[in-house]
C-alpha positions in Angstrom: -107.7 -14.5 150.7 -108.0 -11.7 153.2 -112.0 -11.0 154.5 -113.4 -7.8 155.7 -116.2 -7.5 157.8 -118.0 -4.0 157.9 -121.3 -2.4 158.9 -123.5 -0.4 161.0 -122.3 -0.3 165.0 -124.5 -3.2 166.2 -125.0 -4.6 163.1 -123.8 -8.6 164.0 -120.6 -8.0 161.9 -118.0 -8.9 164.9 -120.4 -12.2 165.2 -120.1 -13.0 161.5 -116.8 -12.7 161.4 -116.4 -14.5 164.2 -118.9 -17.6 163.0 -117.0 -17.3 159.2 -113.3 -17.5 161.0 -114.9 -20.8 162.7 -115.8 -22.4 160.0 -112.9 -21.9 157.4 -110.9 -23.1 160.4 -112.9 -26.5 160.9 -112.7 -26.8 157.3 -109.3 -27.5 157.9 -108.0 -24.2 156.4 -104.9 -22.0 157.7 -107.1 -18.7 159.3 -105.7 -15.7 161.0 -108.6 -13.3 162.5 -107.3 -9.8 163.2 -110.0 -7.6 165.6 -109.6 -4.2 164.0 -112.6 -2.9 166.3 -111.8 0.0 168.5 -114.4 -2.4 170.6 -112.4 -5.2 171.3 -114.7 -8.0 171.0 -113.7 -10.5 168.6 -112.3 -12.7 171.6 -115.4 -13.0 173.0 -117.5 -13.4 169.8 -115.0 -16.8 169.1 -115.7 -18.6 172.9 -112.5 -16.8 174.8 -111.9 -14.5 177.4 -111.8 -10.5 176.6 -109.0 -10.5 178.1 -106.9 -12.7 175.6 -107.5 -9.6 172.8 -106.1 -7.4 175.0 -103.0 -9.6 176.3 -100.7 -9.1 173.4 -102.1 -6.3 171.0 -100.0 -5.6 167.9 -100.4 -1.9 168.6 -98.2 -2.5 171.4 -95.4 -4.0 169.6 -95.3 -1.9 166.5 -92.1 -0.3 166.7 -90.8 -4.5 166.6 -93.6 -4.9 163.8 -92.1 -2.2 161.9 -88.1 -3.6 162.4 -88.9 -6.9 161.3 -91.1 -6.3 158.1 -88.2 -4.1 157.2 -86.3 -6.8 156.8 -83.0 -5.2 154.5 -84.8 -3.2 152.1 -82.6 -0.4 151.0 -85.3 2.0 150.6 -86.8 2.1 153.8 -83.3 3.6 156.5 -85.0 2.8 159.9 -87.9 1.6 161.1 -88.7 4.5 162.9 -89.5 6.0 158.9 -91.9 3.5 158.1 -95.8 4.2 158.6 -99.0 2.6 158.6 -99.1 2.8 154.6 -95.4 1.6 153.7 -95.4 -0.4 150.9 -93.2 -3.8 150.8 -90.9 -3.5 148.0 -87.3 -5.9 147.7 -85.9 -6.5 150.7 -88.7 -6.4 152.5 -90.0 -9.4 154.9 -93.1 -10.8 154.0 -95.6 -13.2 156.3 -97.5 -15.9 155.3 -100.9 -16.7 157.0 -99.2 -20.0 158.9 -95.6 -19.7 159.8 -93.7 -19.3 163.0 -92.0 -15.3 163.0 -91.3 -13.1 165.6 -94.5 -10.8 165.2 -97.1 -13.9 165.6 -95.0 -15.3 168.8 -95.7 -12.1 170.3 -99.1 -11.0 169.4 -100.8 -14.0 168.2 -102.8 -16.9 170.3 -105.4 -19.5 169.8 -109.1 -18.5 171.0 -111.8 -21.0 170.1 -109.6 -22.9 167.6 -108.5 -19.5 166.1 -105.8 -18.3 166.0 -105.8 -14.5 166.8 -104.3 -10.8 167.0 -105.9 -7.4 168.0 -105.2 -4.1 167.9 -105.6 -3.4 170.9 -108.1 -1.5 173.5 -108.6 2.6 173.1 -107.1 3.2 176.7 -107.4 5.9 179.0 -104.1 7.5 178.2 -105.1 7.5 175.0 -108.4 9.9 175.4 -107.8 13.2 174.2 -104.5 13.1 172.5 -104.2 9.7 170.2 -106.3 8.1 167.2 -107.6 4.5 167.0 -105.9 5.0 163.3 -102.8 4.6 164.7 -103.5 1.6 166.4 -105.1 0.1 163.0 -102.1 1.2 161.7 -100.1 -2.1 162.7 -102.7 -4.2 160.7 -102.6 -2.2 157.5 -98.8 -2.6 158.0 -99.0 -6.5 158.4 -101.7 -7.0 155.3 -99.5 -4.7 153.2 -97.1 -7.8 154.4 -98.8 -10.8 154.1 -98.9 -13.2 151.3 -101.7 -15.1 151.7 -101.6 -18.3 149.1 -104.6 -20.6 147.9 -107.0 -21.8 150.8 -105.4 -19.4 153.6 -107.8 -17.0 155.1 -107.1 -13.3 156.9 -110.4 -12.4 158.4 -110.5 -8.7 159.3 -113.4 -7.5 162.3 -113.3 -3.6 161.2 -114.4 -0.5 162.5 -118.0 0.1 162.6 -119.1 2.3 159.4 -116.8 3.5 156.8 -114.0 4.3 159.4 -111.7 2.2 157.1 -111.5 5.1 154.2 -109.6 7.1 156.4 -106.2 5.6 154.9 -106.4 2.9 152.3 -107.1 0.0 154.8 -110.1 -0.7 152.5 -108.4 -1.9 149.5 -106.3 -4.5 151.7 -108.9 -7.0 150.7 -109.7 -9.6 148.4 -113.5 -10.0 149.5 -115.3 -7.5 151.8 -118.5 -8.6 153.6 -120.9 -5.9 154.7 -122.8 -6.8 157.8 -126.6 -5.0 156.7 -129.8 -5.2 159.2 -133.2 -4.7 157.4 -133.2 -1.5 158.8 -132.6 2.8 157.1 -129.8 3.1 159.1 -128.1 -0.5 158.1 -128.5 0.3 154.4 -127.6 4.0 154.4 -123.8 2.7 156.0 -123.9 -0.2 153.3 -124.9 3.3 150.6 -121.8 5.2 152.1 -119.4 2.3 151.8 -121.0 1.3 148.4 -120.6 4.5 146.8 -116.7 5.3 148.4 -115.9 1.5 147.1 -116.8 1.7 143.8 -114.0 3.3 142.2 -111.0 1.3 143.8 -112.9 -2.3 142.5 -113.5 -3.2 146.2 -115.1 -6.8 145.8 -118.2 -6.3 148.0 -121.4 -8.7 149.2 -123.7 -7.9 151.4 -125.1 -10.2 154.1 -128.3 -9.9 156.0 -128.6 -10.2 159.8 -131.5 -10.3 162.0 -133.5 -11.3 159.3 -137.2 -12.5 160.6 -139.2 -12.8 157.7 -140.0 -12.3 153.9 -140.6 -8.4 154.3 -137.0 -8.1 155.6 -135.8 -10.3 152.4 -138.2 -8.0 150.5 -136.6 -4.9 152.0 -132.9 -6.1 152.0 -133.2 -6.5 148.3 -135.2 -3.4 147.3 -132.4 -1.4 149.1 -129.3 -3.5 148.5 -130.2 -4.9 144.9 -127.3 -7.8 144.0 -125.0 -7.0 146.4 -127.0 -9.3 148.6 -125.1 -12.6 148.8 -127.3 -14.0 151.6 -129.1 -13.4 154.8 -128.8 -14.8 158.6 -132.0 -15.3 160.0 -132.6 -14.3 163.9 -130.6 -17.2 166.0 -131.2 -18.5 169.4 -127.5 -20.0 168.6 -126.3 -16.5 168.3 -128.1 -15.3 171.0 -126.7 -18.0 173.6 -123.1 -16.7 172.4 -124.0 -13.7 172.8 -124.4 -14.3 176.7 -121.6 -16.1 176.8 -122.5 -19.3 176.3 -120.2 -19.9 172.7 -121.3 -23.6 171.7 -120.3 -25.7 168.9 -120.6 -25.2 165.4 -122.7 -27.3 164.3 -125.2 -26.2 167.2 -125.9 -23.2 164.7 -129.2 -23.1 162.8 -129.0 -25.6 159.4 -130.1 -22.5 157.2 -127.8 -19.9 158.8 -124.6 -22.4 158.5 -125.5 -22.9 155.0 -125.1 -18.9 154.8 -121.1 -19.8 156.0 -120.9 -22.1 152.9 -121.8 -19.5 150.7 -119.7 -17.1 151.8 -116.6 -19.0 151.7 -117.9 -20.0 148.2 -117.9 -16.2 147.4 -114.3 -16.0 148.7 -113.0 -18.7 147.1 -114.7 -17.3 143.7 -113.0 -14.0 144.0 -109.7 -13.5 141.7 -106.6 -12.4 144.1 -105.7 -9.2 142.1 -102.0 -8.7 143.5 -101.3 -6.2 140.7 -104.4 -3.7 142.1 -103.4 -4.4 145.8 -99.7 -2.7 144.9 -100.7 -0.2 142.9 -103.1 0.8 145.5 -100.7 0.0 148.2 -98.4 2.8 146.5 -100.9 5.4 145.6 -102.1 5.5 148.9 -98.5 5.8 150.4 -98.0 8.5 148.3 -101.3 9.9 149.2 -100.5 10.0 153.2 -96.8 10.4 152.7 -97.8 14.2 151.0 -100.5 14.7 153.5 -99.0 14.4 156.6 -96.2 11.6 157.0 -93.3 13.4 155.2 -93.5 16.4 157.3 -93.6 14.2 160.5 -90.6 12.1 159.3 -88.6 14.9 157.6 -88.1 12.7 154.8 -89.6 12.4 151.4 -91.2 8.3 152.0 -92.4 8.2 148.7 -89.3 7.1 147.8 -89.7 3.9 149.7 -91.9 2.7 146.8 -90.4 0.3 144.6 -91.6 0.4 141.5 -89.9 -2.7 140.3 -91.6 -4.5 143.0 -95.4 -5.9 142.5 -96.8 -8.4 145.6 -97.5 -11.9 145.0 -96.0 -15.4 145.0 -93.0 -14.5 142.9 -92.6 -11.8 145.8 -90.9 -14.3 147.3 -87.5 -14.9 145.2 -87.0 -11.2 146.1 -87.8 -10.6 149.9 -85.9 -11.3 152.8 -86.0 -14.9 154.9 -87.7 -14.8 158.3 
């Protein structure tokens, strides 16, 4: 299954996702946790360093990120034509969530018992003349890749607010947690991603942080309605890891790790729709390839789509070996 986490800047999202990458993980469950943040601070939120997120980012490597995923497919002539939307079609590589491959020996390593890959930090040089899009773009390229089979777990730290509709990074999931303090401004961002969801079947719940008492609850569902899977109550566990101080699970509050179980109940209830995620993979592509990536390219990448090709386990027969 692959996991978003979205909300409101400040919301506790990079914390949940943090907290629901730990747990799957001592569940005994293959987990790869991707920081999509433009703040880099996934690392931190799983007990490492905030310099391990930074050490290897996949936005570094994407011209090596690009050459391997294109394995031998015939439509795609270089890897200097693909983009951040190009589809896998036959030929293609594709990843799994645990294997050894180029790609995760360079950009992948273990913080807190996950393992982990980032984008990498906006940088200086980047001010002015670059967009974190284009950074984000390597992990759209790898989900668009990545072949995650029953009881493997991708789990996603986004962007704050709905940054994600800018390309169609938002339909890469199976189940899409939105991080939603009792607060106007928490539920107007859970509104906007809501209502820009709706149409493309994103599988959303919605789960409380900061929560102190029954008029938060009250307010959460008043404004949120069913979306509400669950709610995290304030934590002095949280707030110790939050100075630094990133102890073991099982330190957490009893109610708020019970909140964990029901999330990865909600994942593991959601249906993997592989026939949505290509046909969204390959509107999208056409959608950016018109907009903007043809003319940069100076060739037509919709052809790169194959329609013959849908992703999923039988994917396999027809893609190349790492």
């Amino acid at each position: 299954m692959k996991i978003a986490f979205v909300g409101k800047g400040g919301s506790g999202k990079t914390t949940l996702a943090a907290l629901h990458a730990r747990h799957l993980t001592a569940e005994g469950h293959p987990v790869l946790a991707i920081d999509a943040d433009i703040n880099q601070h996934l690392a931190v939120a799983l007990g490492g360093p905030a310099a391990v997120s930074a050490a290897r980012p996949l936005s570094e490597h994407l011209p090596a990120i690009k050459e391997y995923l294109r394995g031998d497919n015939p439509r795609i002539a270089s890897a200097a034509q693909m983009v951040k939307t190009t589809p896998p079609g036959r030929g293609s590589r594709l990843l799994r969530v645990a294997e050894e491959n180029p790609i995760y020996a360079e950009c992948v390593t273990t913080v807190g018992g996950v393992r982990l890959a980032a984008t990498g930090e906006f940088s200086a040089e980047d001010l002015g003349v670059a967009c974190y899009h284009a950074k984000v773009g390597a992990v759209e390229l790898l989900l668009n890749h990545l072949l995650d089979g029953p009881g493997e777990y991708v789990v996603v730290d986004m962007t704050a607010g709905a940054d994600s509709f800018a390309s169609g990074l938002f339909t890469r999931f199976d189940r899409t947690f939105l991080v939603c303090e009792p607060t106007v401004r928490s539920v107007s961002v859970y509104r906007q991603y809501a209502g820009y969801a709706r149409d493309y079947g994103v599988a959303l719940s919605v789960i409380g942080n900061k929560v102190e008492d029954a008029a938060d609850v009250a307010f959460l569902h008043e404004h949120v309605g069913a979306d509400l899977l669950a709610w995290m109550s304030r934590s002095a566990y949280v707030r110790r890891a939050e100075r630094g101080a990133v102890g073991p699970l099982h330190d957490l509050e009893n109610a708020n790790r019970a909140v964990l179980g029901l999330m990865a109940d909600a994942v593991d209830g959601t249906t993997q729709d592989w026939a949505a995620f290509t046909r969204w993979a390959h509107e999208f592509h056409r959608r950016n390839a018109e907009a903007w990536a043809n003319e940069r390219t100076g060739v037509d990448l919709t052809t790169q789509i194959d329609p013959d090709f849908q992703m999923g386990p039988a994917a396999l027969a027809g893609t190349t070996a790492g």
